[in-house]
TORPA-4810 file (N, C-alpha, C, O; in nm, 3 decimals):
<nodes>
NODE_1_19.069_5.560_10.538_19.198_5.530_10.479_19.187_5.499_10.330_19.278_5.447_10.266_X
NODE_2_19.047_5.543_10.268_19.057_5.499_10.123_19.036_5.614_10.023_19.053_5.586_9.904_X
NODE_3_18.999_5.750_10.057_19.011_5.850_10.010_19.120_5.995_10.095_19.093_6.069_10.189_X
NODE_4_19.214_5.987_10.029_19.240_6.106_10.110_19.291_6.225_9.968_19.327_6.195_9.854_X
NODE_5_19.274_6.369_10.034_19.276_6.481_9.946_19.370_6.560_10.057_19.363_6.549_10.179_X
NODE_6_19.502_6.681_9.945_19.558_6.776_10.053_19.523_6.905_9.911_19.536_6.908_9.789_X
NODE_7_19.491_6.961_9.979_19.427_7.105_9.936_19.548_7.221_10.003_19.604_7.205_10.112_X
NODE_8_19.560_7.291_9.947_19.688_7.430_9.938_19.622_7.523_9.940_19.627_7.575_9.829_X
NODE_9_19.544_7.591_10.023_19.514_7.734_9.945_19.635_7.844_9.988_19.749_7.806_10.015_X
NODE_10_19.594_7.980_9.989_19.719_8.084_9.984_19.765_8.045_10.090_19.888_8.051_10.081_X
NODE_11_19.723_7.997_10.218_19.836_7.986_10.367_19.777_7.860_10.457_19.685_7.858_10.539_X
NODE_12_19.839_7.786_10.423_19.812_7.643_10.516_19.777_7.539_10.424_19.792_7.558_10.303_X
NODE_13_19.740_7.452_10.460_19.682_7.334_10.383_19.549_7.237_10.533_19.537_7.233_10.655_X
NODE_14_19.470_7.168_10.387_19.379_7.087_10.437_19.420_6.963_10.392_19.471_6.959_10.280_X
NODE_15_19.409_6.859_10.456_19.462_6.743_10.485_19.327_6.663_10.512_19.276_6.677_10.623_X
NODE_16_19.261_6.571_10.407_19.123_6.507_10.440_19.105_6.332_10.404_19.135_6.276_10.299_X
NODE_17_19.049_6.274_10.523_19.054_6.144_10.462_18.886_6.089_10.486_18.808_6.146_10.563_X
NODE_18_18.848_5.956_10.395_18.727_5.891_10.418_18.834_5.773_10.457_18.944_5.739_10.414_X
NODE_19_18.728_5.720_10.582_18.823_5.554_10.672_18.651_5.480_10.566_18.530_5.489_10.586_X
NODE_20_18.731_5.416_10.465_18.587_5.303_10.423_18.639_5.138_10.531_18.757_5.120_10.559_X
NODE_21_18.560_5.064_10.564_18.602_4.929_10.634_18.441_4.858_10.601_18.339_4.912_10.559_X
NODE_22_18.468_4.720_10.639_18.362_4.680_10.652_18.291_4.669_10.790_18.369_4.656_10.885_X
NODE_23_18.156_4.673_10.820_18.061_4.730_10.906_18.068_4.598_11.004_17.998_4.600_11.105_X
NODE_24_18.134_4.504_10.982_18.179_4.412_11.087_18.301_4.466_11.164_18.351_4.389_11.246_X
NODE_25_18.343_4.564_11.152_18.492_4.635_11.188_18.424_4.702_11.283_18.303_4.725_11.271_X
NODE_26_18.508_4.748_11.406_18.485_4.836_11.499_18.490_4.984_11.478_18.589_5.025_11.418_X
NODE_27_18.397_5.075_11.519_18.447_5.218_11.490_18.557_5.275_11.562_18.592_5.227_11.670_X
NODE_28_18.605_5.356_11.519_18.729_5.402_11.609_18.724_5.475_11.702_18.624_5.547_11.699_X
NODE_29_18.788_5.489_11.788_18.817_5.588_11.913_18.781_5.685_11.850_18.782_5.688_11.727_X
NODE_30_18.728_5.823_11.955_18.713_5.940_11.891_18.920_6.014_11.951_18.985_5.983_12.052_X
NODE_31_18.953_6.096_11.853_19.045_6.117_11.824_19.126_6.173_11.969_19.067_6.269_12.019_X
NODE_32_19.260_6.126_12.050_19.293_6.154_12.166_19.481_6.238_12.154_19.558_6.204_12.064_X
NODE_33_19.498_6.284_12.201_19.652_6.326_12.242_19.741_6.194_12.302_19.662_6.160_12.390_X
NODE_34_19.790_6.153_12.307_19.852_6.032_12.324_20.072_6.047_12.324_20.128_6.074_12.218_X
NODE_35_20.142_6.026_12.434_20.288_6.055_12.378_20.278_5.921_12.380_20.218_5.843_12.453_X
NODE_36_20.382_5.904_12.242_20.464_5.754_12.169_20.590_5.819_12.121_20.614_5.906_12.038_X
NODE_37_20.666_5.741_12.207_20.809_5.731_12.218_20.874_5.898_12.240_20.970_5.950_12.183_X
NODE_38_20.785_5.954_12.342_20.838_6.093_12.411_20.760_6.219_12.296_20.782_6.338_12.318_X
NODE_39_20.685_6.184_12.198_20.643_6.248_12.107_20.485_6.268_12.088_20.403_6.191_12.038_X
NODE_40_20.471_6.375_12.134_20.283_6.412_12.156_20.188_6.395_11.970_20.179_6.470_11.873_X
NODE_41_20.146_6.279_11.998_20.070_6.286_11.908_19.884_6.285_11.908_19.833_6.221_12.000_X
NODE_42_19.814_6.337_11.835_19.712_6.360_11.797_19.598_6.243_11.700_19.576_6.284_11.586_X
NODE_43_19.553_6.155_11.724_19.485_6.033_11.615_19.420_5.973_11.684_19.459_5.943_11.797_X
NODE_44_19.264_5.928_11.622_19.161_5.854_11.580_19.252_5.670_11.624_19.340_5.622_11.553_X
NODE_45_19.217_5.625_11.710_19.248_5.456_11.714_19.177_5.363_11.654_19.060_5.354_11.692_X
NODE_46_19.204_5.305_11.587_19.115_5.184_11.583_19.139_5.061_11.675_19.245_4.999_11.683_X
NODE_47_19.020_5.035_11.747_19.040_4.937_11.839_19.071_4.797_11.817_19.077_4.728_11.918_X
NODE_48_19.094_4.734_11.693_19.112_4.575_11.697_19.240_4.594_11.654_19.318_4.538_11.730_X
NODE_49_19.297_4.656_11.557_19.417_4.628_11.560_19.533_4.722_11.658_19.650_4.694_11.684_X
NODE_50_19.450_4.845_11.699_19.538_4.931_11.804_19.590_5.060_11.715_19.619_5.164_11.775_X
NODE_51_19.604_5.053_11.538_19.671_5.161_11.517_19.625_5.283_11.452_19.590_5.351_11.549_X
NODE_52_19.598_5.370_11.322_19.578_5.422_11.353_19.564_5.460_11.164_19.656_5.398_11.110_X
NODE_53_19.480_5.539_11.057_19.524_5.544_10.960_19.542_5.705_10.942_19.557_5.744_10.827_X
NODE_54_19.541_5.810_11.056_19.575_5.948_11.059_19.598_6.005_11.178_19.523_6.025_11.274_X
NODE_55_19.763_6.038_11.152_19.796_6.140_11.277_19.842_6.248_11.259_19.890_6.269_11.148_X
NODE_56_19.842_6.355_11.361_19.955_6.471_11.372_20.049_6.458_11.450_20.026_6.353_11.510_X
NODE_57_20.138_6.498_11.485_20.211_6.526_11.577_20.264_6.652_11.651_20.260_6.735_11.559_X
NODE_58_20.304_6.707_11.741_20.316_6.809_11.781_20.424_6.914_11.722_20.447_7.024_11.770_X
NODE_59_20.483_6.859_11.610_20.578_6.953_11.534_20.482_7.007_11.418_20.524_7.115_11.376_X
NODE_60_20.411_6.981_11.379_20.302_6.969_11.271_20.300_6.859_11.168_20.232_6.881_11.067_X
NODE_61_20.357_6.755_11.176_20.391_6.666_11.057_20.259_6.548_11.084_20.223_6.480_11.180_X
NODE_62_20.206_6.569_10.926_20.042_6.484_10.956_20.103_6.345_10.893_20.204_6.376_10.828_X
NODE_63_20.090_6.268_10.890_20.041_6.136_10.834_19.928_6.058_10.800_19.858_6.015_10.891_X
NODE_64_19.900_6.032_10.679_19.746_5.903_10.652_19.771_5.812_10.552_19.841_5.823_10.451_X
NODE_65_19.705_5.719_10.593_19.734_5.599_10.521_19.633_5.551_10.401_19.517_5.590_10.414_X
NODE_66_19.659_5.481_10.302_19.580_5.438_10.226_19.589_5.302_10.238_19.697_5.277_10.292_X
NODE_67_19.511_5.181_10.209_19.527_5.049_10.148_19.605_5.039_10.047_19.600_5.145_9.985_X
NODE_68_19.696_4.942_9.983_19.697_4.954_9.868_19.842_5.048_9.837_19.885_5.148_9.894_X
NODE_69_19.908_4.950_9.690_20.030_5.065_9.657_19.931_5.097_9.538_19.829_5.165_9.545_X
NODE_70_19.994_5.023_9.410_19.980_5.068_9.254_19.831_4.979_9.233_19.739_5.054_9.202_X
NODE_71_19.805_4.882_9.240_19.721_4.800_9.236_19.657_4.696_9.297_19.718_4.596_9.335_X
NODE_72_19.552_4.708_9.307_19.469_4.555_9.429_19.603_4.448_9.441_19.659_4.404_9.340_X
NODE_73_19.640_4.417_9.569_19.669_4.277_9.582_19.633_4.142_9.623_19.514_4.150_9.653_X
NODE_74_19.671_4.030_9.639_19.638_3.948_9.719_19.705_3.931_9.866_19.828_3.923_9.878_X
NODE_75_19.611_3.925_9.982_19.680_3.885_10.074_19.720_3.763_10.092_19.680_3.648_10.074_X
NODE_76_19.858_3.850_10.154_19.936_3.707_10.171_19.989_3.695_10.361_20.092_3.746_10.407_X
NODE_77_19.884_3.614_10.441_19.885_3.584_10.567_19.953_3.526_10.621_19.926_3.411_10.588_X
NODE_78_20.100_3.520_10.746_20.035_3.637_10.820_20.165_3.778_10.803_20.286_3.786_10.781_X
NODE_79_20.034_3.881_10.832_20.182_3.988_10.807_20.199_4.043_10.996_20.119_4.064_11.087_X
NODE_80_20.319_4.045_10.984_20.395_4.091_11.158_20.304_4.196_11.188_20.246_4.188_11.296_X
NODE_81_20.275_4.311_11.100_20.241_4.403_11.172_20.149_4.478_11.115_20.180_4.508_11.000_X
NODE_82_19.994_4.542_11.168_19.915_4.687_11.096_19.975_4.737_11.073_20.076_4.757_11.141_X
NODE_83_19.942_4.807_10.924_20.006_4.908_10.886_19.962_5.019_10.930_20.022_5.115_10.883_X
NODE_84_19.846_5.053_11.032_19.791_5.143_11.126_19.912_5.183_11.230_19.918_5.291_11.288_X
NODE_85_20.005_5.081_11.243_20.060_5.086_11.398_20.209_5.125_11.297_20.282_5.210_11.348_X
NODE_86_20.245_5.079_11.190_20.375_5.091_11.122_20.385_5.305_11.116_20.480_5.379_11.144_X
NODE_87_20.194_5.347_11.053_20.174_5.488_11.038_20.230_5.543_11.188_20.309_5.637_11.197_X
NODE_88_20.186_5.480_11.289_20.224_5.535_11.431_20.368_5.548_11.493_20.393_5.631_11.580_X
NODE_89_20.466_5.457_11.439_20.573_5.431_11.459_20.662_5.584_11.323_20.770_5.633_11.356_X
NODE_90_20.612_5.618_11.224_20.674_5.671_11.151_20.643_5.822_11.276_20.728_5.870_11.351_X
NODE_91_20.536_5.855_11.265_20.489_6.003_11.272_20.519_6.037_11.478_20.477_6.124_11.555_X
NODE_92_20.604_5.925_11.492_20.671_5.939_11.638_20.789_5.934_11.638_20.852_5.916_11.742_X
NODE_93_20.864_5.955_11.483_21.001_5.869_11.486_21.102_6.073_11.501_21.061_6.189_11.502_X
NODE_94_21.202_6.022_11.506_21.271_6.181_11.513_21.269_6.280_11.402_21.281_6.402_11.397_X
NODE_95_21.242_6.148_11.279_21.287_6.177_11.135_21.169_6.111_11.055_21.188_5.998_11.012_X
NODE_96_21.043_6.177_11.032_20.939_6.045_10.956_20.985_6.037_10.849_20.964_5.927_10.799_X
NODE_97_21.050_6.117_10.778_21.114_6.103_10.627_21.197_5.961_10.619_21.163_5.864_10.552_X
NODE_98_21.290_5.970_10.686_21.410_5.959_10.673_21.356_5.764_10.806_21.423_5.663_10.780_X
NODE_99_21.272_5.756_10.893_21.216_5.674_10.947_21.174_5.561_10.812_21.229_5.453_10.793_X
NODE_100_21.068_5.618_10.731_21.006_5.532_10.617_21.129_5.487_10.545_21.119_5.368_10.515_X
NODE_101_21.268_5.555_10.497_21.360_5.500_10.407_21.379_5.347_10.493_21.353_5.238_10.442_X
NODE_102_21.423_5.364_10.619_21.504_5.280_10.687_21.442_5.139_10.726_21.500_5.034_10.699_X
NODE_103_21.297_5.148_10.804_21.238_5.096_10.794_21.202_4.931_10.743_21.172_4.917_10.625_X
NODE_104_21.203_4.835_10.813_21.174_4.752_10.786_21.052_4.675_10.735_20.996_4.603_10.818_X
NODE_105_21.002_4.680_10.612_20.857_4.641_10.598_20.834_4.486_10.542_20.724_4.445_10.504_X
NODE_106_20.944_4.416_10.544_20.927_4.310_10.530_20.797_4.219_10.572_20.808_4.196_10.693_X
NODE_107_20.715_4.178_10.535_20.575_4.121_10.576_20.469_4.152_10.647_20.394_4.098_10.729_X
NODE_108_20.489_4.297_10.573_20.377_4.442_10.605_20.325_4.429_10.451_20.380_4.408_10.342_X
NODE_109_20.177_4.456_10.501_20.079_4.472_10.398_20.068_4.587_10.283_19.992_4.674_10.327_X
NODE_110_20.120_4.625_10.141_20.119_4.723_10.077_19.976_4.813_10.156_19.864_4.790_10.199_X
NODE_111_20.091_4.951_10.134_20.024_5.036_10.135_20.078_5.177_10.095_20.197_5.190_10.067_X
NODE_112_19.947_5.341_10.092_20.056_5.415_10.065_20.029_5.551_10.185_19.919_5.597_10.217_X
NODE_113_20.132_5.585_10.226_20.134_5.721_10.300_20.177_5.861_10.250_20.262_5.884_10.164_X
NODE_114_20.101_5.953_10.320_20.088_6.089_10.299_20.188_6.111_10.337_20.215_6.011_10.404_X
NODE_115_20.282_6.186_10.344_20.343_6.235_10.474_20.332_6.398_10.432_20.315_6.421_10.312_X
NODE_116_20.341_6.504_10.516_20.346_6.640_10.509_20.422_6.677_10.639_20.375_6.646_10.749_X
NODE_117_20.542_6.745_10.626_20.626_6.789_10.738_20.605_6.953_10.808_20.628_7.007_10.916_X
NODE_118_20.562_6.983_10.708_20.516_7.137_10.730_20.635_7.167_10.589_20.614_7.269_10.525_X
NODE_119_20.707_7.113_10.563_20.845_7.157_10.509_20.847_7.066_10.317_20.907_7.087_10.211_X
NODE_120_20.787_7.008_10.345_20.771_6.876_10.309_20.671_6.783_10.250_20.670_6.690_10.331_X
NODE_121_20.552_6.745_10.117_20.469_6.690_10.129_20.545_6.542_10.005_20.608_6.541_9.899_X
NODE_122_20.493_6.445_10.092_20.567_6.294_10.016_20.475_6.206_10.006_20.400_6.187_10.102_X
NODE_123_20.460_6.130_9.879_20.383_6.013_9.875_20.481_5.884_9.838_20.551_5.863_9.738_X
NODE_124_20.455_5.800_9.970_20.539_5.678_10.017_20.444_5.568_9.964_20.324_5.561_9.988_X
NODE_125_20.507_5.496_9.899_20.430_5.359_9.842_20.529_5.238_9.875_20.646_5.274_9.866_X
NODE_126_20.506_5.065_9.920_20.537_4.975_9.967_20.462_4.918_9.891_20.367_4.987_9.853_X
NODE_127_20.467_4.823_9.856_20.404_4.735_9.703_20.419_4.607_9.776_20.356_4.525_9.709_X
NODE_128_20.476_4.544_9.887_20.508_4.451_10.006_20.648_4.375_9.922_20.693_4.276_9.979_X
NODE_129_20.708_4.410_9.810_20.854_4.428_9.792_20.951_4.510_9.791_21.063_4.486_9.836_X
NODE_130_20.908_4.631_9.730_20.969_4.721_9.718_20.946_4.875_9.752_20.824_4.893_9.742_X
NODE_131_21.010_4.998_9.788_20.984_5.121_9.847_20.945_5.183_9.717_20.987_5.129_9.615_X
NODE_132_20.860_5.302_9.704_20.853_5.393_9.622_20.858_5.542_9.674_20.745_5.574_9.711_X
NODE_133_20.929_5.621_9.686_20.915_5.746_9.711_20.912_5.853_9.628_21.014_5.883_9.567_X
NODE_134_20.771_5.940_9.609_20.770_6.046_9.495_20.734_6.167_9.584_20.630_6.168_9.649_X
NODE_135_20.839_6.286_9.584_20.826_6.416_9.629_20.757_6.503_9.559_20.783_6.508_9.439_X
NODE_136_20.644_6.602_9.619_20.562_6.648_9.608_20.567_6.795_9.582_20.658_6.848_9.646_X
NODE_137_20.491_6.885_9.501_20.481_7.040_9.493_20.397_7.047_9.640_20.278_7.023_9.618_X
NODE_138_20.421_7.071_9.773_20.310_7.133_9.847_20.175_7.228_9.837_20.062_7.221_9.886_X
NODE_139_20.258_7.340_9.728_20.177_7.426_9.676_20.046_7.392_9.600_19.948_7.467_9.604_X
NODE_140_20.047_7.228_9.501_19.948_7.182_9.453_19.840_7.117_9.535_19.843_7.103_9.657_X
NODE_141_19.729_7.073_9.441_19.630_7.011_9.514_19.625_6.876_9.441_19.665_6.858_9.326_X
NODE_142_19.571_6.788_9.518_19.626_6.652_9.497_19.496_6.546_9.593_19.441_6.576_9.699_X
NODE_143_19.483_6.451_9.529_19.356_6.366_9.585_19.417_6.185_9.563_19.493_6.179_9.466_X
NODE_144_19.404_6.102_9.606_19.403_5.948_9.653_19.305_5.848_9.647_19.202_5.878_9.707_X
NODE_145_19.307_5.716_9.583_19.211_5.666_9.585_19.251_5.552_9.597_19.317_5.501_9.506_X
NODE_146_19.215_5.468_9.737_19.278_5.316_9.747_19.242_5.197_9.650_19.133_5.139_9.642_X
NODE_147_19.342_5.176_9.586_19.317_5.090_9.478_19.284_4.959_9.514_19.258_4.878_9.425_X
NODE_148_19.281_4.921_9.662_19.226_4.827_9.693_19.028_4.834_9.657_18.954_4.742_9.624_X
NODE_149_19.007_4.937_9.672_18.857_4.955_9.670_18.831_4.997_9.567_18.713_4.978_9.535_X
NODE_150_18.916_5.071_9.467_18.859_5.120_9.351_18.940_5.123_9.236_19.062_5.135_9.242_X
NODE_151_18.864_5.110_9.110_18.919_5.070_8.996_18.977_5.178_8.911_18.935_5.288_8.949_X
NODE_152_19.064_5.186_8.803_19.096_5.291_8.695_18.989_5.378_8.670_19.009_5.499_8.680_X
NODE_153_18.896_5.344_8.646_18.806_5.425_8.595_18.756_5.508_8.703_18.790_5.626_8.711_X
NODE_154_18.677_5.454_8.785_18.660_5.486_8.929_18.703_5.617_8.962_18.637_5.720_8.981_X
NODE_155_18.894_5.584_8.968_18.993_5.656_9.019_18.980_5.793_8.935_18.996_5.905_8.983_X
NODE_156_18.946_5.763_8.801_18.994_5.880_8.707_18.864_5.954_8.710_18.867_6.072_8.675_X
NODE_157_18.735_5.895_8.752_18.595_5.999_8.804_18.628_6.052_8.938_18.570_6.159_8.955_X
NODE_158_18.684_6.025_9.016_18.700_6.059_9.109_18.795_6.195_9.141_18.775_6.275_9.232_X
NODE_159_18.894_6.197_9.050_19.005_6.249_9.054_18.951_6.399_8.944_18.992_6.515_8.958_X
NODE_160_18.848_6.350_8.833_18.781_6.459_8.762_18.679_6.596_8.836_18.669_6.715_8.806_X
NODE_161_18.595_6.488_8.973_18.560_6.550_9.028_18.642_6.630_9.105_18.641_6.752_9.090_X
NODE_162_18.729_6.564_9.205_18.811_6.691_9.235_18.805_6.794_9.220_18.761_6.891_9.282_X
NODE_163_18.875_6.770_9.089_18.935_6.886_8.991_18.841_7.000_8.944_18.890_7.112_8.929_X
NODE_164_18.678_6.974_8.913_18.571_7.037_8.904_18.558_7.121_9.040_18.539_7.242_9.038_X
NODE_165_18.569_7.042_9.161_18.535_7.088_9.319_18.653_7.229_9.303_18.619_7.347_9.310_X
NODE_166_18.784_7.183_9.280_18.903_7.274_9.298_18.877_7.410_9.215_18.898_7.521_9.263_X
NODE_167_18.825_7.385_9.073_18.865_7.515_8.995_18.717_7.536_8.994_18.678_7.495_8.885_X
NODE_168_18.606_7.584_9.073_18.491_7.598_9.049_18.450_7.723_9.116_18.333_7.745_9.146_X
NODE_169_18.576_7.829_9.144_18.533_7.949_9.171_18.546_7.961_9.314_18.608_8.050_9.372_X
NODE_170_18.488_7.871_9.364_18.440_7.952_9.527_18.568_7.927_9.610_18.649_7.841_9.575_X
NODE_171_18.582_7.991_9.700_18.678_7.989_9.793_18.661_7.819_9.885_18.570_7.763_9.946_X
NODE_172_18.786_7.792_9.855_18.788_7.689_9.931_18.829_7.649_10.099_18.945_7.619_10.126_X
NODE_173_18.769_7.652_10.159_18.784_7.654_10.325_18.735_7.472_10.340_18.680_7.390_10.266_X
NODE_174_18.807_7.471_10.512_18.788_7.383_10.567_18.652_7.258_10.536_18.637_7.139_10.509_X
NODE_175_18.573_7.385_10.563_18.414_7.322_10.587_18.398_7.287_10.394_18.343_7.178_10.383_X
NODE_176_18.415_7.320_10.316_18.373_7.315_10.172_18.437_7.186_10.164_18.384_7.105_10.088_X
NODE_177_18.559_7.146_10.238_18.631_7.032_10.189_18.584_6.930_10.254_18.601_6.815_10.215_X
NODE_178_18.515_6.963_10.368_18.454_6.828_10.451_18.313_6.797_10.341_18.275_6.685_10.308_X
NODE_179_18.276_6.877_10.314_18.166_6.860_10.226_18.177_6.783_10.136_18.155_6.663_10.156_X
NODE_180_18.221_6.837_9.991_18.326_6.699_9.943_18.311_6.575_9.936_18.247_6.499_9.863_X
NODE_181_18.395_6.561_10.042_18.459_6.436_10.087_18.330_6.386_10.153_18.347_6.268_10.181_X
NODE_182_18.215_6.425_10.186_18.078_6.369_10.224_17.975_6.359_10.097_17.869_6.296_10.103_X
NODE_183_18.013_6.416_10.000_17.904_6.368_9.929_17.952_6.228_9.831_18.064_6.209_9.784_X
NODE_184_17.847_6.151_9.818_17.877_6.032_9.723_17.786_6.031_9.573_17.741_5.934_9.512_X
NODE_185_17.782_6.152_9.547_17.729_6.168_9.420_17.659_6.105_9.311_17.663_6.098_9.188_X
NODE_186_17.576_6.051_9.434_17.447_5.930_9.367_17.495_5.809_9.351_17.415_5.716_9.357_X
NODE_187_17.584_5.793_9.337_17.691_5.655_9.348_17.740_5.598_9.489_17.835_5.656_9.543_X
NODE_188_17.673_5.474_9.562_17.716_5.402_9.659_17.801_5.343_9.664_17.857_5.317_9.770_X
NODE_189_17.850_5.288_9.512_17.988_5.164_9.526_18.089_5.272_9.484_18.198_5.228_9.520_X
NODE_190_18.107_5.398_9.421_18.235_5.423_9.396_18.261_5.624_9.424_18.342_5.698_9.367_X
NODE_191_18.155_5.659_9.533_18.124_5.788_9.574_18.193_5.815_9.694_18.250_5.719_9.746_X
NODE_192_18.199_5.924_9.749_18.303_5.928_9.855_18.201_5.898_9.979_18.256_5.879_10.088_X
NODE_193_18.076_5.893_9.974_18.095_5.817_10.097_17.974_5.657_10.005_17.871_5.661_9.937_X
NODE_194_18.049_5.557_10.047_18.005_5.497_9.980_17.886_5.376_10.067_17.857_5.389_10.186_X
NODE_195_17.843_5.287_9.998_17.765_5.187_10.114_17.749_5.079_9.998_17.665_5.098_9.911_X
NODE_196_17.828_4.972_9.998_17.803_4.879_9.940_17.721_4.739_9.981_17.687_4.742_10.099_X
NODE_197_17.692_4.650_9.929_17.573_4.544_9.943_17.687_4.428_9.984_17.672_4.306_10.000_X
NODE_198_17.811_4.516_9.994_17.930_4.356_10.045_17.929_4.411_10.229_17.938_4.333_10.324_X
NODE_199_17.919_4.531_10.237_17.928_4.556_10.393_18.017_4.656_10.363_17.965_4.739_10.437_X
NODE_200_18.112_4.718_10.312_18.205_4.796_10.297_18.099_4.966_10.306_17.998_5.000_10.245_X
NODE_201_18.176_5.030_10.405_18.073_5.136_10.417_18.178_5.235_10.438_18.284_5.182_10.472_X
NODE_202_18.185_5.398_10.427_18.235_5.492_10.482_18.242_5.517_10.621_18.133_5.563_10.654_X
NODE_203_18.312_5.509_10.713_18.252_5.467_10.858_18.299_5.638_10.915_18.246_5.689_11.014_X
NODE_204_18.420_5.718_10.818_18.437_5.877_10.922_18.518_5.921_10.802_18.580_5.853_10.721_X
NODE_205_18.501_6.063_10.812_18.538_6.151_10.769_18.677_6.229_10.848_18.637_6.255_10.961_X
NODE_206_18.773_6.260_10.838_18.911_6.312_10.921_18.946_6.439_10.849_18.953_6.443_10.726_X
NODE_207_18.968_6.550_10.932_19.072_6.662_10.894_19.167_6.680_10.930_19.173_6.654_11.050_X
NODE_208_19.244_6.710_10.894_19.336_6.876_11.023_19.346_6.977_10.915_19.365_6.940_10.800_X
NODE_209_19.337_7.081_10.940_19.319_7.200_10.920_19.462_7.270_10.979_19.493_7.261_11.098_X
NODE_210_19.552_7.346_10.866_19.664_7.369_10.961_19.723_7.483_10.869_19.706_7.489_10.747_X
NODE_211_19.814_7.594_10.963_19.873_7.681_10.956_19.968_7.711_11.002_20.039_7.621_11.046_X
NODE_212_20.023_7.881_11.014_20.185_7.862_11.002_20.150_7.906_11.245_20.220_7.962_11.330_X
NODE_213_20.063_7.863_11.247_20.014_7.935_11.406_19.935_7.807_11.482_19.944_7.791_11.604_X
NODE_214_19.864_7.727_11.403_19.757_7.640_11.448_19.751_7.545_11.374_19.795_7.554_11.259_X
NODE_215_19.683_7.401_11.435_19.634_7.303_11.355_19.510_7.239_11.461_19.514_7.212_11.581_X
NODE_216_19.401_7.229_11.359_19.256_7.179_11.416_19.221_6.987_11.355_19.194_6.979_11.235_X
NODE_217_19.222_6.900_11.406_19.204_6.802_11.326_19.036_6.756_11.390_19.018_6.741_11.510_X
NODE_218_18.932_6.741_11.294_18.838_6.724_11.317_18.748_6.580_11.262_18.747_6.556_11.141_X
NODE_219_18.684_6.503_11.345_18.665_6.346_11.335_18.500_6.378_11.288_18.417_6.447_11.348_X
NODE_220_18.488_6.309_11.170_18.340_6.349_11.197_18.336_6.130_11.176_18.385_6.042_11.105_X
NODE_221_18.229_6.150_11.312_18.194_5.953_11.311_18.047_5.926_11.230_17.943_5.932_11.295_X
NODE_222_18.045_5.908_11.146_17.942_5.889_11.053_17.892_5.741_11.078_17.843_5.699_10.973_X
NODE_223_17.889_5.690_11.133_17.810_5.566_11.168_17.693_5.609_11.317_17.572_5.597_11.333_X
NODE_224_17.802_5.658_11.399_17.751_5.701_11.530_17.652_5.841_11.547_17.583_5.878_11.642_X
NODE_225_17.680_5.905_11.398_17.638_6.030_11.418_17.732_6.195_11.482_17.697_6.313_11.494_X
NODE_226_17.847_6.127_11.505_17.904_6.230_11.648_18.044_6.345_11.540_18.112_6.339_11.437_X
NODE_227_18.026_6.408_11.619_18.136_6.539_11.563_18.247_6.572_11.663_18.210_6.631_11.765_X
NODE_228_18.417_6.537_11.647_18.470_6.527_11.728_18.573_6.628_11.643_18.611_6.613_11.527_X
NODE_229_18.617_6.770_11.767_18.711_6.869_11.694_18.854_6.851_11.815_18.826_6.850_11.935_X
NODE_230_18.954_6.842_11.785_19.081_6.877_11.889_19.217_6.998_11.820_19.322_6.978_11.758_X
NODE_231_19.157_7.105_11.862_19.234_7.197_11.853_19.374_7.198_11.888_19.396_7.163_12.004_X
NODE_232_19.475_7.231_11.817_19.639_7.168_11.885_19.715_7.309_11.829_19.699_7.372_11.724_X
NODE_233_19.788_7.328_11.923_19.901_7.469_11.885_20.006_7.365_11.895_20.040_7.313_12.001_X
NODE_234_20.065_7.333_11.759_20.229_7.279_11.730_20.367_7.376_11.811_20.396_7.492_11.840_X
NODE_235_20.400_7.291_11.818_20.561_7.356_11.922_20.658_7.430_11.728_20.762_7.496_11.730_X
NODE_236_20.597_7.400_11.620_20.655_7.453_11.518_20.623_7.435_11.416_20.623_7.317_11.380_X
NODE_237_20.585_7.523_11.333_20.538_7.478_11.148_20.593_7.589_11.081_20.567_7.709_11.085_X
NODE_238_20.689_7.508_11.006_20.736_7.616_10.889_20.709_7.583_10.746_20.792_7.548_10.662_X
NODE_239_20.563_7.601_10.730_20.541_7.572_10.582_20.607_7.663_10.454_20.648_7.779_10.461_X
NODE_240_20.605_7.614_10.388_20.682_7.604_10.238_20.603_7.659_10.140_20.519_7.588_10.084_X
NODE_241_20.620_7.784_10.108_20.490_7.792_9.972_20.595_7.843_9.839_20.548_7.860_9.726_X
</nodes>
C-alpha cells in the first residue's frame, strides 16, 4: 500500500502495488474471490485488521490504497474504521465513484485511493478533514508514493525512475512491471522494495493485469517466498483510450 504504479500501454492497463508494513504485522491472505454485499470480488486480506489495500471486482473496477493524503500525519486514536475495510466497502458499492463522494470518513485515517472503472481512472485523497478528488488521463502513466514512508525528495527519485523505466525503449509488459516494482536500487530505506533497521519491510508485490476480455491479478508474497496468480473473466470492461 506504499508504492503503487498504473501503466497504459496500447490496450489494457497494469495496475501495481508494493504492501511496505512493519515485520511485526501479519502477512496477508494469499489473494481469494470473496461476494461483499452481492458483489464478487477478488483481494489479498490482511488478517488483523480484516481489510484489504487491493481489489478487483467482477465488473473490472480495481481499487488500492495508499497511507497517507498530501503529507505524513499524526495519528490521532481511535479511528472507527481500517481504511483496508473503508477500500472494501467502496469497490462493493453499486457506484465506487460516486460511493467515495458520499461516504462518511469522519475518524478514518488519511489516505489515498486508486480507483480505475475500466471507464474511469481517479485519484481520491482524505487528508482526515477534507475530500480531494483529481480525474485522471487513463491513457497516461502515473506512479504513487506514500508520504507516510517517504519524503519529497525520495518521492521525486522515485517518480524519475519511473519515468527512465517508462521511456527506455523496451516494450512494456506485465512481467517488466513486476520487475520494477522489485528492484530497490541499492537503496533499502527509500527503494521499492525496501528493508529498514526500524522493521518496516516490503512484505508483497500485487498486480492485475487487465483488458478489454480478461483480468489476471497476481500476489507475489515476498516474505514467504510464494507466487499467487487468480485469473478472472469480468462480467464487463469497457476501457477508454
Amino acid at each position: 500500500m506504499c508504492t503503487v504504479s498504473y501503466i497504459s500501454p496500447k490496450e489494457g492497463c497494469f495496475i501495481t502495488s508494493n504492501r511496505d508494513e512493519h515485520i511485526a504485522r501479519p502477512v496477508a491472505l494469499e489473494p481469494k474471490l470473496e461476494s461483499i454485499n452481492g458483489v464478487q470480488v477478488v483481494f489479498p486480506r490482511d488478517p488483523l485488521a480484516g481489510g484489504t489495500w487491493f481489489a478487483m471486482n467482477e465488473f473490472g473496477t480495481v481499487a488500492v490504497l495508499l497511507n497517507g493524503a498530501f503529507e505524513n500525519h499524526e495519528r490521532v486514536l481511535p479511528y472507527v474504521k481500517s481504511r483496508g475495510l473503508v477500500l472494501l466497502d467502496v469497490i462493493a458499492s453499486e457506484d465506487p465513484n460516486a460511493s467515495l463522494q458520499t461516504m462518511d470518513l469522519n475518524r478514518i485515517e488519511p489516505f489515498t485511493l486508486i480507483l480505475f472503472t475500466g471507464t474511469s481512472l481517479q485519484e481520491f485523497r482524505w487528508d482526515g478533514n477534507q475530500k480531494f478528488t483529481k480525474d485522471l488521463d487513463s491513457s497516461q502513466d502515473y506512479i504513487w508514493s506514500s508520504v507516510t514512508l517517504y519524503n519529497k525528495e525520495a518521492i521525486a527519485q522515485r517518480e524519475s525512475l519511473f519515468d527512465e523505466f517508462i521511456t527506455a525503449g523496451d516494450k512494456v509488459t506485465a512481467s517488466n512491471v513486476v520487475d520494477f516494482h522489485s528492484n530497490n536500487n541499492k537503496d533499502f530505506e527509500n527503494g521499492f522494495i525496501i528493508d529498514r533497521s526500524t522493521g518496516l519491510k516490503t512484505f508483497s508485490v500485487t498486480q492485475v493485469a487487465l483488458d478489454q476480455d480478461s483480468m489476471v491479478m497476481k500476489h507475489f508474497d515476498l516474505l514467504r517466498d510464494k507466487a499467487f496468480e487468480f485469473p478472472y473473466s469480468p462480467k464487463k470492461i469497457a476501457t477508454v483510450r
